[in-house]
C-alpha positions in Angstrom: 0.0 0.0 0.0 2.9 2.0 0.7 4.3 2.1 -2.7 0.5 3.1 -4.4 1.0 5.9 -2.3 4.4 7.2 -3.0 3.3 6.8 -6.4 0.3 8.8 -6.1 2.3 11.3 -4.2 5.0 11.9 -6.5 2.9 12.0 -9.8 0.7 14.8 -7.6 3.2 17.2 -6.8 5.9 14.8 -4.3 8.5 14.7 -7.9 8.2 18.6 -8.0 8.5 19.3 -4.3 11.3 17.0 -3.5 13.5 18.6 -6.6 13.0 22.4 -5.3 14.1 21.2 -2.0 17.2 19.5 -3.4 17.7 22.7 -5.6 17.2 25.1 -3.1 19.9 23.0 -0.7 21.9 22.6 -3.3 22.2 26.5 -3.7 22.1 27.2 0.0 25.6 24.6 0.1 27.7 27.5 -2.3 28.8 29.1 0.9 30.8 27.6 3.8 28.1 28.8 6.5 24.6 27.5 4.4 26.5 24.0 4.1 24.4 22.2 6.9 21.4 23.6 6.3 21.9 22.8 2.6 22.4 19.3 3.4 19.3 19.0 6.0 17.5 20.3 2.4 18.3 18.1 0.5 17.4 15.3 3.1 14.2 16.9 3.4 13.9 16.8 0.0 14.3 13.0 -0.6 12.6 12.4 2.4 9.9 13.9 0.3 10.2 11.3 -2.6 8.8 9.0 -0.5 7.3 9.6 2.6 5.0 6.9 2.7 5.6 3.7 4.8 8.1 5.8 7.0 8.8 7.1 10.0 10.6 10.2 11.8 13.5 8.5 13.9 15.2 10.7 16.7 18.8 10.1 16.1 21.3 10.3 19.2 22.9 13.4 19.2 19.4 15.3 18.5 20.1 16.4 22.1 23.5 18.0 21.3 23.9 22.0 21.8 25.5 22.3 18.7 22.1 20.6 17.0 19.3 22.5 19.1 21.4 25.3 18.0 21.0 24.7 14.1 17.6 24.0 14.5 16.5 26.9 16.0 18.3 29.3 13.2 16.8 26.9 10.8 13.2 27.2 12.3 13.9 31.1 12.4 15.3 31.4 8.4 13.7 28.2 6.5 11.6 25.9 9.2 8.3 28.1 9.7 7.6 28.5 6.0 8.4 25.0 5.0 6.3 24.1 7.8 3.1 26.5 7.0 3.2 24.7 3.6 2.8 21.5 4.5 -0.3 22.5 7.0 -1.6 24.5 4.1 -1.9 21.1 2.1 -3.0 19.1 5.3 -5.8 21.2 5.9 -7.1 20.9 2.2 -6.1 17.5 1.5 -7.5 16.6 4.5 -11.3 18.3 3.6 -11.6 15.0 1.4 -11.9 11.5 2.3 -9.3 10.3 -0.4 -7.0 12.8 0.6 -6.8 12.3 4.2 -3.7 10.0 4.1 -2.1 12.3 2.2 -2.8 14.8 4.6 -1.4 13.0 7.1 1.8 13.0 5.3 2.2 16.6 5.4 1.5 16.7 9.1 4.0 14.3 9.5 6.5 16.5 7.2 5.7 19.9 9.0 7.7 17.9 12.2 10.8 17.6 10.4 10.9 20.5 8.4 10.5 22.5 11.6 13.6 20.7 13.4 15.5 18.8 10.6 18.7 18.3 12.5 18.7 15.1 14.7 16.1 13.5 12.5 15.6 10.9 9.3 12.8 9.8 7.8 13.4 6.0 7.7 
């Protein structure tokens, strides 16, 4: 069931999310300081590819100074937008029966686009 709904995801609008995340990390990586939050872009945006079937997995130095620190100048610069996005297509997915489960992707996306470091979507 999980791959009818990546598939359905990605022929909806997954395919062209995932790439402007990638392209927009990719960009952020030209300079030395945008590096990490480059990266945790472009993990967000093949996280996007598929997000059906998986789960957001706290990794062990999510905890780290160094890591809350990242996160909160991401949730600052990047995190709130990204994250108003995905509730934007919740709540209208989630008006439909059909779309509910995708809805409940995006609610599930709007948690790591919020605090990407210290997290995966495996």
């Amino acid at each position: 069931m999980s791959l009818l709904g990546n598939i359905i995801w990605l022929v909806f609008g997954g395919f062209i999310t995932g790439i402007v995340y990638i392209i927009g990390g990719i960009t952020t990586c030209t300079s030395i300081i945008g590096i990490p939050f480059g990266w945790q872009s472009i993990k967000l945006g093949f996280a996007i590819f598929a997000p059906f079937g998986k789960e957001i997995i706290i990794t062990e130095d999510a905890n780290s100074t160094l890591v809350q620190i990242l996160n909160l100048i991401w949730l600052v610069i990047f995190g709130w937008p990204l994250a108003l996005n995905h509730l934007f297509w919740a709540v209208i997915l989630g008006i439909t029966i059909v779309g509910i489960p995708f809805a409940r992707q995006h609610l599930k996306l709007i948690t790591l686009s919020l605090f990407p470091f210290g997290r995966d979507l495996r």
